[in-house]
SERO-623085 format. One record per residue (C-alpha): residue in three letters; x, y, z negated. Coordinates in pm, whole numbers, padded with zeros to 5 digits, always signed. Each point is the difference from the previous one (the first is absolute). Example, Ala and Ser with C-alpha at 12.3 -4.5 7.8 and 13.67 -1.06 7.14 Angstrom:
2
ALA+01230-00450-00780SER+00137+00344+00066
***
This chain:
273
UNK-03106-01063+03655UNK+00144+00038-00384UNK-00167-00202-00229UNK-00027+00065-00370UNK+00218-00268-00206UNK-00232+00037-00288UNK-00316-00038+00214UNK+00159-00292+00200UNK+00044-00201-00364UNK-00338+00118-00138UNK-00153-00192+00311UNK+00173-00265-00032UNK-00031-00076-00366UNK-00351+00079+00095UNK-00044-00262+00262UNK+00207-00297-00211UNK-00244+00077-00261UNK-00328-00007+00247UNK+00167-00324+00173UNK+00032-00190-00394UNK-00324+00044-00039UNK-00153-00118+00295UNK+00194-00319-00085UNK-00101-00044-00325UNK-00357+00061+00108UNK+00015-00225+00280UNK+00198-00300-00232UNK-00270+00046-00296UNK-00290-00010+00289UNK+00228-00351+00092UNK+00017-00134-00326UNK-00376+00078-00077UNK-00137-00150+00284UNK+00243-00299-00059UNK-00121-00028-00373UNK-00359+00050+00131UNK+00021-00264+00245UNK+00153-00256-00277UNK-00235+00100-00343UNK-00196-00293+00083UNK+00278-00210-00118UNK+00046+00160-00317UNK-00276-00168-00184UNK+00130-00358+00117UNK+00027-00279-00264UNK+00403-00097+00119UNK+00195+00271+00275UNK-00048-00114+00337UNK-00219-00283-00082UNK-00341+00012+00089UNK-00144-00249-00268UNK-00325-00165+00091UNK-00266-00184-00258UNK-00185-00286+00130UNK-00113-00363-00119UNK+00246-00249+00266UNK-00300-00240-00072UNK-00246+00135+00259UNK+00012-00147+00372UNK+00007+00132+00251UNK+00068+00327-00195UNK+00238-00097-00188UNK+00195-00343-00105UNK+00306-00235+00008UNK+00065-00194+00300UNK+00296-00278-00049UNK+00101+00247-00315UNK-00037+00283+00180UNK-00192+00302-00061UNK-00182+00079+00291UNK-00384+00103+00163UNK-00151+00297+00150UNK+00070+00237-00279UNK+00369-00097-00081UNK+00063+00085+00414UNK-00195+00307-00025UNK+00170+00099-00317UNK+00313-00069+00189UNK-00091+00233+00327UNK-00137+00313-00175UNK+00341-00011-00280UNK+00232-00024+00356UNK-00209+00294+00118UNK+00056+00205-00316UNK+00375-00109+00028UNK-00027-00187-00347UNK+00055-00387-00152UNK-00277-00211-00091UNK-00040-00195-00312UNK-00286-00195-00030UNK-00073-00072-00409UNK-00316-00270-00019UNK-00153+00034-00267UNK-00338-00178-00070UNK-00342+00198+00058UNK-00082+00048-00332UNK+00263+00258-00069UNK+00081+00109+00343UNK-00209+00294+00038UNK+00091+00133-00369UNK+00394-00104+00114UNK-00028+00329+00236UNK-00131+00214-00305UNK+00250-00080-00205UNK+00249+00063+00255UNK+00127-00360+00116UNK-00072+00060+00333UNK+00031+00292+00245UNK-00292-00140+00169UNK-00275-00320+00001UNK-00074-00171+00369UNK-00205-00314-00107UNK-00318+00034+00157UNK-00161+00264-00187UNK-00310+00197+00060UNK-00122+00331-00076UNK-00209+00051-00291UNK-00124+00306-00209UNK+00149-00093-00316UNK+00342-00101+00167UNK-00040+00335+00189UNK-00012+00188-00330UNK+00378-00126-00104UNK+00191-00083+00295UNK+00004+00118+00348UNK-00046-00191+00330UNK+00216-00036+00351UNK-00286+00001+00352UNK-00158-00327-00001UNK+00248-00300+00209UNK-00270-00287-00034UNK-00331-00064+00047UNK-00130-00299-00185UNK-00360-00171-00012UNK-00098-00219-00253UNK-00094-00356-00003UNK-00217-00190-00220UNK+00201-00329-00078UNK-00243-00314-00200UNK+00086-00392+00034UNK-00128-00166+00272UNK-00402-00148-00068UNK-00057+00307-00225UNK-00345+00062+00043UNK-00047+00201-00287UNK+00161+00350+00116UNK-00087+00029+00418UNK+00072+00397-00022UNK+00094+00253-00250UNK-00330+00015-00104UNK+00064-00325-00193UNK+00311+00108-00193UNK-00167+00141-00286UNK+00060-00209-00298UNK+00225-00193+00161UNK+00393-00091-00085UNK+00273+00196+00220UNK+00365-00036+00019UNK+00146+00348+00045UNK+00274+00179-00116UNK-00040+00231-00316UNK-00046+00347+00130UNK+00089-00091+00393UNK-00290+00175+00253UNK-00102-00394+00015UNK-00121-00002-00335UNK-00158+00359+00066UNK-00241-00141+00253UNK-00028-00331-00182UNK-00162+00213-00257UNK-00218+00187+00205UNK-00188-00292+00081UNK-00017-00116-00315UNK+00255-00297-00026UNK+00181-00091-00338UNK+00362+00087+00035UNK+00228-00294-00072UNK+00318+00145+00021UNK+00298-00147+00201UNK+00240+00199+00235UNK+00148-00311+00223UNK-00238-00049+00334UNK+00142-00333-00002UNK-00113-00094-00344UNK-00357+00202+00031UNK-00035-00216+00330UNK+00053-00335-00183UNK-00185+00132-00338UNK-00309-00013+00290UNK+00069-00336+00127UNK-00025-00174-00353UNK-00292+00148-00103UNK+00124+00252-00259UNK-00116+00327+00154UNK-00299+00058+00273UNK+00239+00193+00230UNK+00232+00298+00076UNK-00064+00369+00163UNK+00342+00006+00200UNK+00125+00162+00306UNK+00013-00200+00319UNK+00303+00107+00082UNK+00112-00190-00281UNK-00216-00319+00085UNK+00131+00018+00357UNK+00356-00023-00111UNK-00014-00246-00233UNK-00213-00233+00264UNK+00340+00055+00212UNK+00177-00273-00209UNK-00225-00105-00289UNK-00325-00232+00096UNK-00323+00173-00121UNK-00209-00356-00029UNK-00248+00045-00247UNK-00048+00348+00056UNK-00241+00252+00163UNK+00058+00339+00126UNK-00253+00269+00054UNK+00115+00359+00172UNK-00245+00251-00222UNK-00151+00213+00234UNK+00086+00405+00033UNK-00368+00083-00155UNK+00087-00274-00317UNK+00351+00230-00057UNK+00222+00159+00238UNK+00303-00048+00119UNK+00290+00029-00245UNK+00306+00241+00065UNK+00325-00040-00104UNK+00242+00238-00105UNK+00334+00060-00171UNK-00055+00125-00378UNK+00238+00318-00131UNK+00044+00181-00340UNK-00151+00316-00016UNK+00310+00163-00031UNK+00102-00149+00366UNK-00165+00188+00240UNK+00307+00125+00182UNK+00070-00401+00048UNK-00370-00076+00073UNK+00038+00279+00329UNK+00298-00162+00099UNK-00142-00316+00003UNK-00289+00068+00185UNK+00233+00132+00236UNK+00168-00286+00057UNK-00319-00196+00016UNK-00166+00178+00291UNK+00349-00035+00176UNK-00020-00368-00055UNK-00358-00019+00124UNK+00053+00246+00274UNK+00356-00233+00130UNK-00213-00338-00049UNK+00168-00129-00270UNK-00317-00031-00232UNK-00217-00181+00245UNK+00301-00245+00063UNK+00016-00089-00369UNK-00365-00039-00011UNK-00010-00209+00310UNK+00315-00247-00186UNK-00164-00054-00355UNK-00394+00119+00104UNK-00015-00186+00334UNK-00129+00358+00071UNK-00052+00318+00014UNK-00137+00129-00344UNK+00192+00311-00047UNK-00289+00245+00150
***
């Protein structure tokens, strides 16, 4: 069969042309999805750092062991940056201008045992709860002035300024004396200086691990006094990308057994449903 020089080259030039731009379709497709997949980084305070907020002065959550910054928080922080293939770098910073820290952009995110509330809903966003914390009503030992939470009212509390301790303190009427060490609200109890402390037991339970508690008595608040507290990791607005990844990561973490581990070392249980 003869075939037609002009209409052989025509169908050539033809298919070379076709054939470029399938590849160029299917390498921008590539390159999208690869940019898609990686925008959550974008917004990060230093490249390939995933730089977490948080007090270091918190135990169990948080806090230095032999110099060492360690806790619950600091290993999660550590699992769910591994997960989204980036570095950690922990920057304490103390409570009172942690939370505005993240605003400001400090921080890419805040894990320091933070709660949900309407007003903090309004400005940042928040990751699915990884702790589930009740309170504890903490007075010095022979206190028979406050028996339940009926008696706060009126009454001296040690709480840190704007913490979800002080929140509740308030509810029930107690005068806020602000202090953000657990430590120092503990022994501000024992001398006499304050009536008590709205804290999480969590926290009591871990610092009865290597600290004696003498002096000191500890009421659980019951689920109909104020329910459960749940923690979660606070984002910027703006990081919502990193906020899905993160949840990501979390549910793979709880899903693997990781989370309930961590609990289990620095709880003594399981607190993380």
């Amino acid at each position: 069969m003869k075939i037609n020089a002009n209409g052989l080259k025509k169908t050539l030039v033809g298919a070379a042309a076709l054939a470029s731009v399938i590849l160029l379709a299917a390498c921008g497709k590539s390159s999208s999805s690869s940019s898609s997949q990686d925008t959550y980084k974008s917004n990060l305070v230093k490249k390939g750092e995933l730089t977490i907020g948080l007090e270091g002065t918190y135990e169990p959550y948080s806090f230095r062991k032999d110099g060492k910054l360690t806790g619950f928080e600091v290993d999660l922080g550590k699992a769910v940056a591994k997960k989204l293939d980036l570095k950690p770098n922990f920057v304490p910073t103390k409570w009172d201008s942690l939370v505005a820290g993240l605003g400001s952009g400090k921080y890419d995110i805040v894990m320091n045992n933070i709660t949900q509330t309407a007003a903090r809903r309004k400005v940042y966003l928040f990751s699915e709860p990884y702790v589930y914390s009740r309170y504890a009503l903490i007075t010095k030992t022979g206190n028979k002035s406050i028996k339940s939470v009926a008696d706060i009212k009126g009454k001296k509390f040690a709480e840190g300024t704007g913490t979800d301790n002080a929140v509740v303190a308030k509810k029930f009427g107690a005068t806020i004396v602000p202090q953000g060490e657990f430590a120092t609200s503990l022994q501000l109890i024992k001398q006499g200086r304050v009536d008590g402390s709205i804290n999480a037991t969590t926290a009591w339970y871990a610092f009865k691990k290597s600290n004696a508690t003498t002096g000191l008595k500890l009421q659980v608040l019951k689920d109909s006094d104020q329910k459960p507290a749940k923690a979660s990791a606070l984002f910027a607005k703006k990081n919502g990308k990193l906020r899905t990844k993160y949840n990501k990561a979390l549910d793979e973490l709880r899903k693997d057994g990781t989370l309930k581990k961590l609990s289990v070392k620095y709880f003594g249980a399981d607190i993380t449903k």
